[in-house]
Every structure is written in C-alpha cells, then in structure tokens.
C-alpha positions in Angstrom: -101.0 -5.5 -47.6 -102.0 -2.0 -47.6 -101.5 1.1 -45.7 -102.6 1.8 -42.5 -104.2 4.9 -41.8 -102.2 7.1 -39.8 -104.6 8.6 -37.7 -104.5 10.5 -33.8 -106.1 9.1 -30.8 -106.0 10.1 -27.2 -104.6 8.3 -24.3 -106.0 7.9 -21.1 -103.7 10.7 -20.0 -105.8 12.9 -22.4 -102.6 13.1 -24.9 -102.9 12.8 -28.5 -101.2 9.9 -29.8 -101.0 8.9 -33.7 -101.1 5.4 -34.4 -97.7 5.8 -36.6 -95.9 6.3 -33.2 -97.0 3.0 -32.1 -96.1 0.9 -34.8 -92.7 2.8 -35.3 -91.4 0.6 -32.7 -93.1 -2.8 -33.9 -96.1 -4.3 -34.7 -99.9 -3.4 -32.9 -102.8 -5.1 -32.8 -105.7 -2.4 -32.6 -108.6 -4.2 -30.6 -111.9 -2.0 -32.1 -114.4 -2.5 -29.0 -118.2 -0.9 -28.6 -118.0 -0.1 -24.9 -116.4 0.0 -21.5 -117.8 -1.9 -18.3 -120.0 -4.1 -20.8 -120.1 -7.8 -20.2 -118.7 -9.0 -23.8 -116.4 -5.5 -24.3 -115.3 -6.6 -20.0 -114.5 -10.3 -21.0 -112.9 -9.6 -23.9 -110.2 -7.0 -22.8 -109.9 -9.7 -19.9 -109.3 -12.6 -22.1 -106.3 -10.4 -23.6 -105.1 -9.3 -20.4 -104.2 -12.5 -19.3 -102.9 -14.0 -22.4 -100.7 -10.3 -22.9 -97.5 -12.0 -22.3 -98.6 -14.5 -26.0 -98.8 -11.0 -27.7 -96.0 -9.7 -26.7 -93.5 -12.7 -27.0 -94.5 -12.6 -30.4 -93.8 -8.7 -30.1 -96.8 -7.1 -30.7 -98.3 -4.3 -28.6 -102.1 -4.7 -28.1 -104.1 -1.3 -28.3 -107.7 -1.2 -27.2 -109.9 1.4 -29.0 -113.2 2.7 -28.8 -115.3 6.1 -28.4 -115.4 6.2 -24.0 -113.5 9.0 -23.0 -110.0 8.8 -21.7 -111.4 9.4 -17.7 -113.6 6.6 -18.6 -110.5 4.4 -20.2 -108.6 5.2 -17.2 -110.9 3.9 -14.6 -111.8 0.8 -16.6 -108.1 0.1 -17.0 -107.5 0.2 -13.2 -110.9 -1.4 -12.5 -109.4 -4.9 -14.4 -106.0 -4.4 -14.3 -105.1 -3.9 -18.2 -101.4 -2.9 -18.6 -102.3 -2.4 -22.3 -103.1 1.2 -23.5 -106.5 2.4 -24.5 -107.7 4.9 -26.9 -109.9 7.2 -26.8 -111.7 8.0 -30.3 -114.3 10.4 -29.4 -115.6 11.3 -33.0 -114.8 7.8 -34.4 -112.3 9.1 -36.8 -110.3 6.2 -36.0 -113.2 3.8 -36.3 -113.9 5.5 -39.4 -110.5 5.0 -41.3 -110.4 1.5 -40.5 -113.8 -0.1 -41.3 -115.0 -0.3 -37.4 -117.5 2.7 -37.4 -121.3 1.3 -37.6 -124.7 3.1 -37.6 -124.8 2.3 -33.8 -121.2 2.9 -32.9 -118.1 0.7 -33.0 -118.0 -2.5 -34.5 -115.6 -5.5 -33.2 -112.8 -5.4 -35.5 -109.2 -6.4 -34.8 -106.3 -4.9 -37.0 -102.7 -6.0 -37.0 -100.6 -3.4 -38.3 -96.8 -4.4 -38.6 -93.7 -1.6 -37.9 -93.7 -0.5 -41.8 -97.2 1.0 -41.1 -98.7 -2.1 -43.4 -102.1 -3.6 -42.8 -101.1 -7.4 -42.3 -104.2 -8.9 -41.2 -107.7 -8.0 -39.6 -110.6 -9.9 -38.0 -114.4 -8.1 -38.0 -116.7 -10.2 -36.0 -120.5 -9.9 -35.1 -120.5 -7.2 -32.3 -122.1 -9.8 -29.3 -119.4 -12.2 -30.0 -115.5 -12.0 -29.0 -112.7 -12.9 -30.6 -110.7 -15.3 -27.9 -107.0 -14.2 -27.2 -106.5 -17.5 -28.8 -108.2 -16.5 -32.1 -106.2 -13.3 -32.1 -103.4 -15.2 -31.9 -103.5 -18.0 -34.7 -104.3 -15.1 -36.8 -101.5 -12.7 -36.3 -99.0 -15.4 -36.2 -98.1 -16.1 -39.8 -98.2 -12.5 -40.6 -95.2 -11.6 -38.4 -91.5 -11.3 -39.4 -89.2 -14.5 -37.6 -87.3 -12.9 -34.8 
C-alpha cells in the first residue's frame, strides 16, 4: 500500500473539500470519469447508483471525480438521481496525483483509498469501457478491514 495523495477538490456546492476529510471517516472509492451527460460516463455513475447500498454495507463512500464544473455536477446529479458526491477537478490536479490525467483529459480509473489515507487497490480501464458496480465490488472486497 502507499499513500494517497491528499489533494482538494470542489463540491457541487462550490466548497473545497480535501480528499483526507473523506477518508477520515472510512474508506472511499474515487470513481475517475471523462465527462458528464455522456453515454458510458451516464451508465456508469448509474450502474453505481443502483448498486450504492453494496458499497456502502461494505462501508465505503463512492466519490465520483472529473474536470465538469460543480453547476454542471449539480445538475447531472439531480438529472439521475446520484446521492453520491461529485467532484469537481477543474485543473486535474486531482487527476494528476493519482495517475487519471491523459493527453485528452480524464482517464477511467477507480481508487480505493481506506480510513488511514492508504492506497488499497485501483482499477484503470480503457476510457469507452466501464467498470460494472460488480467489478468494483469483487475488487474492493478483500482489501477491506472485517467489521
């Protein structure tokens, strides 16, 4: 394991956030996405809306990430009906510290970070493919402490 970068991001109510607050109450799962209101980026958030309640019985907070705006985040969060937060990272510094940021923008990368700030896992996929919830899922699951 190794640490993760610490790094601020803004929510969709235009605050700054750093990651550490997140996982300071337990584990996260960044989801590194190109775009809002594409088709892949649309189904994929989807997928992990409706299997949230895996995630968090297993206790971990799903983040979204990408460089939209938080305006942008807010009304494709109400548009589909994600109760998970999403991050603006306007410059990609974000993107940046954790491997996601490509010549054309944000790669498809998902990071599990557990509540010590340690880098426990992390998926990188080809950017018109998406993870399933399901993938996500087998993946995290042996990195995280029994209940």
């Amino acid at each position: 394991m190794t640490a993760a970068p610490d790094v601020t991001v803004i929510a969709q109510d235009g605050q700054s956030v750093t990651l550490s607050s997140l996982w300071a109450t337990g584990p996260i799962l960044l989801i590194f996405y190109p775009r809002n209101e594409t088709r892949v980026c649309t189904a994929q958030l989807c997928d992990y809306r409706d299997r949230l309640a895996d995630f968090t019985t297993l206790g971990v907070q799903v983040v979204g990430i990408n460089p939209d705006s938080a305006k942008q985040h807010q009304h494709f969060a109400h548009a589909h009906g994600f109760t998970f937060p999403l991050f603006s990272d306007p410059n990609h510094a974000c993107a940046r510290a954790y491997g996601a940021a490509a010549w054309w923008g944000t790669r498809r990368l998902a990071v599990l970070i557990d509540q010590h700030g340690q880098e426990c896992w992390r998926l990188l996929v080809n950017p018109f493919t998406r993870p399933s919830a399901d993938t996500l899922l087998r993946g995290i699951k042996p990195h995280l402490s029994p209940s």
